[in-house]
Backbone as CSV, one residue per row, in Angstrom:
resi,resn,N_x,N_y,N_z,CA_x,CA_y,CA_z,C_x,C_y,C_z
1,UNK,125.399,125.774,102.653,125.047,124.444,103.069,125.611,124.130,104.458
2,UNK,126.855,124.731,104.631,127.132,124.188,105.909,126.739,124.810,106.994
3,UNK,125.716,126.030,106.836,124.986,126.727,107.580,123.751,125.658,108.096
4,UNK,123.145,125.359,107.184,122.132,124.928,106.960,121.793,123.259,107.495
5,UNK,123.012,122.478,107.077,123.704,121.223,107.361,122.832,120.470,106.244
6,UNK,122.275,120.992,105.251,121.998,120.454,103.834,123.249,120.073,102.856
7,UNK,123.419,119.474,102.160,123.929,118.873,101.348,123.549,119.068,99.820
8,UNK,124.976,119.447,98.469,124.103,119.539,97.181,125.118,118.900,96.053
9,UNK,124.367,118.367,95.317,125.565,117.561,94.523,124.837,117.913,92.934
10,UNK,125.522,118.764,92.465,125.043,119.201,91.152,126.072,120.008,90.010
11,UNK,125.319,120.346,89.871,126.233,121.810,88.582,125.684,123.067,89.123
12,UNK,126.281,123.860,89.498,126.210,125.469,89.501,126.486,125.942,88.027
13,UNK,125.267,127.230,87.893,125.907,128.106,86.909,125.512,129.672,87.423
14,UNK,126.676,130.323,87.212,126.557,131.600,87.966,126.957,131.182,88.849
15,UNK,127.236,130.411,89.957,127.310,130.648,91.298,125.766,129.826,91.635
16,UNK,124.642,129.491,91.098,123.822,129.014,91.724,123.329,127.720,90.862
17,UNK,122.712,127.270,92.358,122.442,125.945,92.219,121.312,125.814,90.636
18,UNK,121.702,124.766,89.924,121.297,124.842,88.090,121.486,123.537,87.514
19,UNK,120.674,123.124,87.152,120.908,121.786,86.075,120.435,120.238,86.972
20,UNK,120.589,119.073,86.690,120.374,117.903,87.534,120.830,117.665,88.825
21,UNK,120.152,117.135,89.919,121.105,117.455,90.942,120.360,116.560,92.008
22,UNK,121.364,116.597,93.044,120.316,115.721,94.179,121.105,116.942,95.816
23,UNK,119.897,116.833,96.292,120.207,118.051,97.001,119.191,116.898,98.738
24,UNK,120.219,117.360,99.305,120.060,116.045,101.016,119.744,117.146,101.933
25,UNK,118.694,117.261,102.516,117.868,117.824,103.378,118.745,117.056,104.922
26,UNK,118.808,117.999,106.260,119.387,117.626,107.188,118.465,116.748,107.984
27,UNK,117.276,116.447,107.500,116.479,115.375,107.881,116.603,113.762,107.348
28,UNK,117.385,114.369,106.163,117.795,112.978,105.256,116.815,112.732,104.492
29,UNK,115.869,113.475,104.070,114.842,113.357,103.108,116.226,114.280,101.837
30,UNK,115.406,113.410,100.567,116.798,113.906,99.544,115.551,114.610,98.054
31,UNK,116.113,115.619,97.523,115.407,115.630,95.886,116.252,115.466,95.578
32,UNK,116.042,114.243,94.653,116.623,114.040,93.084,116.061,114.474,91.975
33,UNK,116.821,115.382,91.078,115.934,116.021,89.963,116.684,117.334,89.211
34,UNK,115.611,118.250,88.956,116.311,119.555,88.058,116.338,120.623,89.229
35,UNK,116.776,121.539,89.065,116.819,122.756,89.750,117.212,123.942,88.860
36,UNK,116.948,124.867,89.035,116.993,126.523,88.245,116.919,127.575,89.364
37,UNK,117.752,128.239,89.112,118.162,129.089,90.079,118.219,129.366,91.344
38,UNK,118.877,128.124,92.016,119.054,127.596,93.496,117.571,126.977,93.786
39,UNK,116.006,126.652,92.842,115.470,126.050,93.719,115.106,125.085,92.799
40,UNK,114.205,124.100,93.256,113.742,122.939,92.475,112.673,123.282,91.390
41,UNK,113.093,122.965,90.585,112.618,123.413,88.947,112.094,122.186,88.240
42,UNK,111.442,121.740,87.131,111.235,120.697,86.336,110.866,119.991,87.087
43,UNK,111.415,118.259,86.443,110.836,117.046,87.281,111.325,116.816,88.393
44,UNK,111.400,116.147,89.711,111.989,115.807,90.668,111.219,114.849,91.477
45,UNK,111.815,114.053,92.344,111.364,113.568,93.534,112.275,113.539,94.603
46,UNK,110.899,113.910,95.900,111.895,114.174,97.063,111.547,112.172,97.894
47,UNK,112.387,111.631,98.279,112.631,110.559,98.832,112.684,110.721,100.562
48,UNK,111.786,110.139,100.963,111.426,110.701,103.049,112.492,109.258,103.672
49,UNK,112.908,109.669,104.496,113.376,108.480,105.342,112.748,107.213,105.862
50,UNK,111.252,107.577,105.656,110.513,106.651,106.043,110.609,105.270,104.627
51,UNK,110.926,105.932,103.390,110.837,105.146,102.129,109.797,105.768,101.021
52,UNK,109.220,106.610,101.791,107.912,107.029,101.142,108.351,107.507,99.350
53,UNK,108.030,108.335,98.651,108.533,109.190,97.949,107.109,110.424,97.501
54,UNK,107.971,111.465,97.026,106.399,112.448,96.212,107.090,112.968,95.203
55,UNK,106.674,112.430,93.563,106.988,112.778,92.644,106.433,113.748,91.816
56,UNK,107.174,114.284,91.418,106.361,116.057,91.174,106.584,116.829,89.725
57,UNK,106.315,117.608,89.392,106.824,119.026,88.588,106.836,120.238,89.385
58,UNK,107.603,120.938,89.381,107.919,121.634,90.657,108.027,123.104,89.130
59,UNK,107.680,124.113,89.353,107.689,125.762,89.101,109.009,126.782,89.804
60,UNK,109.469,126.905,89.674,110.202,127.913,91.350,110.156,127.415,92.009
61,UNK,110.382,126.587,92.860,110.007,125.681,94.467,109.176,125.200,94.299
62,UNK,108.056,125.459,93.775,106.515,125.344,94.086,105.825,124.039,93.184
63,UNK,105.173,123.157,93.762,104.817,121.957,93.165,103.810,122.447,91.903
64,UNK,103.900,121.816,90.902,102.557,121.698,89.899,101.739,120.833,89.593
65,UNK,102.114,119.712,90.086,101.903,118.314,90.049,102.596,117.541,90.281
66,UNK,101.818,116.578,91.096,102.612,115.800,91.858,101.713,114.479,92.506
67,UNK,102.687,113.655,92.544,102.134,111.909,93.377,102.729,111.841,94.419
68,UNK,102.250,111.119,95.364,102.779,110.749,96.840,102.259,109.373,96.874
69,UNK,104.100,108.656,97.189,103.350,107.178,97.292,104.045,106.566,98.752
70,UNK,103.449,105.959,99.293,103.687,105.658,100.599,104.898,104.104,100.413
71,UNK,105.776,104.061,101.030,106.549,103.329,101.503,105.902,101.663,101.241
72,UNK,104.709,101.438,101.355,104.002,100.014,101.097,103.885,100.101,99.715
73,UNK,104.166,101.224,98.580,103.409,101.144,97.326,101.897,101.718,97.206
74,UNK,101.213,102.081,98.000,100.092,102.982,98.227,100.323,104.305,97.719
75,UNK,99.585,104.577,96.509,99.079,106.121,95.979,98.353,106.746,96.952
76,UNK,98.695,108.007,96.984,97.647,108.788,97.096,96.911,109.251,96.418
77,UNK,95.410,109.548,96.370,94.394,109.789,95.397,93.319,110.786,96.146
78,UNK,93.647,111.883,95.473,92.960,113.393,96.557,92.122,112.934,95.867
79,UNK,91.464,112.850,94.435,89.980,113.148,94.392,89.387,111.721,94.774
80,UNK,89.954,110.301,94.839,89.296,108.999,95.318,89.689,108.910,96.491
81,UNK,90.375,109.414,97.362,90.897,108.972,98.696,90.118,107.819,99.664
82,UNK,89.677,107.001,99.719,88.793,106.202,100.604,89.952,105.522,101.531
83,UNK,90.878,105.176,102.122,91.601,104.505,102.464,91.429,104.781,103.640
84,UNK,90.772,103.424,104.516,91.033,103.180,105.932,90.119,104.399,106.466
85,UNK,89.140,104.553,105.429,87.975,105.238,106.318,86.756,104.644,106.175
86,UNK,85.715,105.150,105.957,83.718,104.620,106.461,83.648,104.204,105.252
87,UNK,84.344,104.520,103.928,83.929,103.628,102.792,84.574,101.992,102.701
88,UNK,85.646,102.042,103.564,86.699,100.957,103.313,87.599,100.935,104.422
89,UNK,87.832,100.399,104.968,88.232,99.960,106.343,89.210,99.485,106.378
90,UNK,89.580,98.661,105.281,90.773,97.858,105.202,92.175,98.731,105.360
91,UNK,93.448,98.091,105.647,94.660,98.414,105.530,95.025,97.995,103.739
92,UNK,96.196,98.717,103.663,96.753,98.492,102.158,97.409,97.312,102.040
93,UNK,97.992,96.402,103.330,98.449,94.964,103.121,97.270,94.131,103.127
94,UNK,95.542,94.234,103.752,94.419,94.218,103.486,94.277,94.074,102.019
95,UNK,94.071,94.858,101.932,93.839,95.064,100.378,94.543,93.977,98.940
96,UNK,95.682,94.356,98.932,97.020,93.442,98.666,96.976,91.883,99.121
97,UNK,96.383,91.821,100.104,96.839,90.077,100.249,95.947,89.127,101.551
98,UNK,94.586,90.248,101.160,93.431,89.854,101.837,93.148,89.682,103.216
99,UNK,92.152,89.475,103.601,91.909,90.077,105.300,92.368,87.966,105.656
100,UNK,92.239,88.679,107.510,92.767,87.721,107.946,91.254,86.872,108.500
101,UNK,91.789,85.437,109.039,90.725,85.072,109.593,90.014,85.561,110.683
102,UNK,88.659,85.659,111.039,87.718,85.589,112.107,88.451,85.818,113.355
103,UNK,88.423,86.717,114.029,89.285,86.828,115.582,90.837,87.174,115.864
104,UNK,90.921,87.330,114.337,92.814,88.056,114.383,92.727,89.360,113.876
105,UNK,92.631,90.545,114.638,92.265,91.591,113.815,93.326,92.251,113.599
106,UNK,93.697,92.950,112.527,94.956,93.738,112.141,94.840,94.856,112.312
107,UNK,95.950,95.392,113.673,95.392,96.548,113.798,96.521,97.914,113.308
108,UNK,97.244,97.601,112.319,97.975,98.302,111.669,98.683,97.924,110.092
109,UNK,98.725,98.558,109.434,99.404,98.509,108.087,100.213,97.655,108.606
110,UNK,101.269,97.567,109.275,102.566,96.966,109.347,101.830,95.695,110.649
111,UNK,102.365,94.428,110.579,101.716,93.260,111.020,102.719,92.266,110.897
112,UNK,103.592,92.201,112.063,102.687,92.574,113.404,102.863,93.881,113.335
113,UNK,102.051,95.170,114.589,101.922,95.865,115.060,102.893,96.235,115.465
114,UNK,103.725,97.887,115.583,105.157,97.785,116.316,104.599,97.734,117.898
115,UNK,105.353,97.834,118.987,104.876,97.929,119.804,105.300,99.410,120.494
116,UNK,104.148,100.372,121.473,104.669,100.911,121.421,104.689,101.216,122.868
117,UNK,105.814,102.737,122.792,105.980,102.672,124.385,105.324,102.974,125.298
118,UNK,105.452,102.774,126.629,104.194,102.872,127.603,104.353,104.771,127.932
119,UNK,103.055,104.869,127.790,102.387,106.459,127.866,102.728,107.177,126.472
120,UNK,103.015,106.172,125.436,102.959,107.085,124.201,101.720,106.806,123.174
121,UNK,102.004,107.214,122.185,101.160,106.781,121.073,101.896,106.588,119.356
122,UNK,101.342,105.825,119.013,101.762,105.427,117.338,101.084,106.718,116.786
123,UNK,101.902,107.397,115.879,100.971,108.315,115.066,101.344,108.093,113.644
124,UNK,101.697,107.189,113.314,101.841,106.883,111.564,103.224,106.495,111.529
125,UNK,104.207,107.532,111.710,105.331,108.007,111.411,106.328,108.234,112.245
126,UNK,106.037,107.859,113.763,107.056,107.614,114.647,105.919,107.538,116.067
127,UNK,107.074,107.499,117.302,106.212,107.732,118.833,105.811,109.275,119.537
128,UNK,104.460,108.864,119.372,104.368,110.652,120.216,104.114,110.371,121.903
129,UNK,104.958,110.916,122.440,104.992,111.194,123.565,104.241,112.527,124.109
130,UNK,102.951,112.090,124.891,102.304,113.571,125.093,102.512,114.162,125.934
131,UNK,103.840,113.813,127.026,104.276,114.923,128.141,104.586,115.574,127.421
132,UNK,105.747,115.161,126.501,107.223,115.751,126.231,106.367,117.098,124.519
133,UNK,105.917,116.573,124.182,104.707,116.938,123.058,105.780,116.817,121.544
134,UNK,106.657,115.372,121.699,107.745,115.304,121.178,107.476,113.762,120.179
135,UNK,107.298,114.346,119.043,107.267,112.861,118.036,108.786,112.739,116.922
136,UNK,108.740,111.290,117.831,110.699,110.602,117.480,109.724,109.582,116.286
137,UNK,110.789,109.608,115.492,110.926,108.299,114.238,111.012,107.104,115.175
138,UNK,110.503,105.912,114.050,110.637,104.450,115.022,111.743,104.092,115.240
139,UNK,113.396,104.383,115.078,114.112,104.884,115.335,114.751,105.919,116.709
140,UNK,114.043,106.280,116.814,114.349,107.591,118.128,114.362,108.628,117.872
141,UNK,114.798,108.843,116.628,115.345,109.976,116.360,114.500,111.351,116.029
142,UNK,114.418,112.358,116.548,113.885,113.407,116.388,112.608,113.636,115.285
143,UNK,111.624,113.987,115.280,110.736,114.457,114.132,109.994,116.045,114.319
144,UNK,109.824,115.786,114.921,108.914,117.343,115.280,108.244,117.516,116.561
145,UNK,108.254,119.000,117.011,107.381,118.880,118.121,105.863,119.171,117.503
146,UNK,104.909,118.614,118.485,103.521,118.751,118.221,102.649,119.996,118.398
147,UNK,102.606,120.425,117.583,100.840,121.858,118.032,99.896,120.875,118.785
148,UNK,99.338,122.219,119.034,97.880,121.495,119.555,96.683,120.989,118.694
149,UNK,96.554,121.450,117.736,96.185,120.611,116.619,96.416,118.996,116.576
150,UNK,97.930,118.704,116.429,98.256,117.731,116.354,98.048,116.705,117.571
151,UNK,98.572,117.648,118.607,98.045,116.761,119.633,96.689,116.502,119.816
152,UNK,96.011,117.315,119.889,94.730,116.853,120.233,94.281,115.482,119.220
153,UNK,94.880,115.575,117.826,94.202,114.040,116.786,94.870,113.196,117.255
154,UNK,96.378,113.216,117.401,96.564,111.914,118.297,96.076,111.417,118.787
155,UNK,96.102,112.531,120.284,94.812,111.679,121.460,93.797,111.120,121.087
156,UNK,93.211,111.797,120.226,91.955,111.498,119.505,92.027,109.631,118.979
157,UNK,92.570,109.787,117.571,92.798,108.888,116.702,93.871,107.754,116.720
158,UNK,94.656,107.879,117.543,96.133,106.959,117.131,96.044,106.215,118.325
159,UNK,96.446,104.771,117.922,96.806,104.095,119.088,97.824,104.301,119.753
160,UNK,97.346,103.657,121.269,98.154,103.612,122.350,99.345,103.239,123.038
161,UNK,100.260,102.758,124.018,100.962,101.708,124.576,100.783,101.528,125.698
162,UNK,98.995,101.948,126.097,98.676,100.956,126.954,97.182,100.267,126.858
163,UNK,96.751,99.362,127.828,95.380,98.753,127.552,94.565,99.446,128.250
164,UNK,93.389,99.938,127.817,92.076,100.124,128.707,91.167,99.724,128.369
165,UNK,90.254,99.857,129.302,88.837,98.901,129.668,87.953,100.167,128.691
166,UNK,87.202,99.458,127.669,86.527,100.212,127.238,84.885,99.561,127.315
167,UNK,83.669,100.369,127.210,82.687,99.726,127.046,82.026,99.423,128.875
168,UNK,81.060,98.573,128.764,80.884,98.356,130.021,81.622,97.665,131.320
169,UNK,81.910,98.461,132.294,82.286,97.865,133.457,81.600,97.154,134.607
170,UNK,81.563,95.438,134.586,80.674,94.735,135.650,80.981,95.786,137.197
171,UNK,80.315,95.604,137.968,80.659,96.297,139.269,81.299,95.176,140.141
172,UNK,81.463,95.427,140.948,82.570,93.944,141.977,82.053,93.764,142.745
């Protein structure tokens, strides 16, 4: 662990990690749950910093089933998924506690909107900065660097922190 800078608070048997336990990831994401032979075994849930959680049955490491619920109380639902796409548009506080009036448009789950910084972008889960190709928690703090994959949906999909003129431009 202190290799690793993980954290484990359980019962060993043999020498390895065995029985109920809560085991702290150096991201600060935590499982609480069973474990068998140093990995996550039985029931568990891992808890994200964001608040989120994904509750599971886990094999050897390996999930068997499992829920993911977002920080607002939002399921995820692989085989119904419609959320905040062409079937349904709405946000999950939308949903929950109804749209707003005529000319106030909500343009994020969280409302107000955070704001974000100039030349970055909101991507769900913190600021992506596309010099640096570096996405920090709303916080600051470190998350991951971006593939190009990733970058490119950003650019694509996620809002901005700045304004542009979209649509037609009068001439002067």
């Amino acid at each position: 662990m202190q290799y690793t800078g993980s954290q484990y608070i359980g019962e060993y048997v043999d020498g390895r990690m065995e029985g109920h336990a809560e085991y702290i990831l150096p991201t600060e994401t935590r499982y609480v749950g069973e474990m068998k032979d140093g990995v996550f075994h039985g029931q568990g849930t891992l808890y994200f910093p964001s608040g989120s959680q994904y509750d599971a049955i886990w094999e050897n490491g390996l999930v068997v089933k499992g829920t993911y619920t977002f920080s607002d109380g939002l399921q995820y639902d692989a085989k119904n998924w419609h959320y905040c796409d062409t079937y349904d548009r709405r946000f999950y506080t939308e949903i929950c506690h109804g749209l707003k009036p005529t000319g106030i448009s909500q343009l994020t789950n969280v409302d107000p909107p955070r704001k974000i910084p100039k030349g970055c972008y909101d991507c769900g889960d913190g600021f992506y900065n596309p010099i640096t190709r570096v996405v920090k928690d709303y916080n600051n703090r470190f998350l991951r660097n971006a593939d190009d994959d990733e970058h490119e949906w950003i650019i694509r999909t996620c809002r901005k922190g700045w304004d542009e003129i979209v649509g037609h431009r009068p001439k002067l």
